[in-house]
N, C-alpha and C positions, 0 to 999 in steps of 0.2 A: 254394146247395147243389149239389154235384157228383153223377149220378147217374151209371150205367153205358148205361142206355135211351137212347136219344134215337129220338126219329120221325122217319117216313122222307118220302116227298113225296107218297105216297098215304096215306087214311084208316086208321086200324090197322094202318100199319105201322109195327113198332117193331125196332130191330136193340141188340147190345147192344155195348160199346167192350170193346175190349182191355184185361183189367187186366192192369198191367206188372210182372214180377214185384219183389219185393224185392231193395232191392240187397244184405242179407245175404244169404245163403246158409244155406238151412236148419238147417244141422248148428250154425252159430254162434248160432241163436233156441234150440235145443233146448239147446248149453250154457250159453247167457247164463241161462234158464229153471232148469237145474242149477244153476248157479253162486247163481244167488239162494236157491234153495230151500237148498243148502248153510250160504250166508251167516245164512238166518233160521234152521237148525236148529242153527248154533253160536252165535247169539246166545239163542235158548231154552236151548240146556245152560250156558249162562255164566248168565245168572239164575238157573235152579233151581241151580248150585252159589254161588250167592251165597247165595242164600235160606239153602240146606242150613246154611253157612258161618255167615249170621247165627243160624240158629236154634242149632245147635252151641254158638256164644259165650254164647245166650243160658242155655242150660241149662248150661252149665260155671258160668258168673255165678252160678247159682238153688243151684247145687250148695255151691258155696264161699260163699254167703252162708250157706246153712242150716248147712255142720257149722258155720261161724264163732256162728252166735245158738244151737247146742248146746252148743259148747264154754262161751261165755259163762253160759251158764244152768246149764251144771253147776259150774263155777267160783263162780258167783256163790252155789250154795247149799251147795256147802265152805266158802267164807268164813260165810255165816252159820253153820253147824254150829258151827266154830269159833272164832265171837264169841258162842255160844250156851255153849260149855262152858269159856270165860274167864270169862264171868259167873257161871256156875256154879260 
């Protein structure tokens, strides 16, 4: 393990090393840091619009099946009406 201290040649003495700077340059951590933060916040709006997207199909689906079993249901009780009054 690397530390910054090391001891000197008499007892408590301790001196601390040069840390060397990075070899980015500031301004490229702070946009790499942007850039990601970008990157996660257009992959959150690409799911909540998929979600949106599936939820949308899903209630279109719910929609066109019901008037479809209204349609059906009324249908079905014309036809009986009028096997009701052929019999009659």
């Amino acid at each position: 393990m690397r530390t910054r201290e090391f001891t000197g040649p008499t007892p408590h003495s301790v001196a601390l090393m040069f840390r060397s700077n990075s070899n980015k340059p500031r301004e490229y951590v702070i946009q790499e840091r942007q850039r990601t933060a970008l990157q996660n916040q257009r992959q959150d709006a690409m799911n909540q619009k998929m979600t949106q997207l599936t939820f949308d199909l899903k209630n279109e689906w719910e929609k066109k099946t019901d008037n479809a079993i209204r349609r059906r249901n009324i249908q079905n009780r014309v036809n009986a009406k009028l096997f009701e009054h052929e019999l009659a």
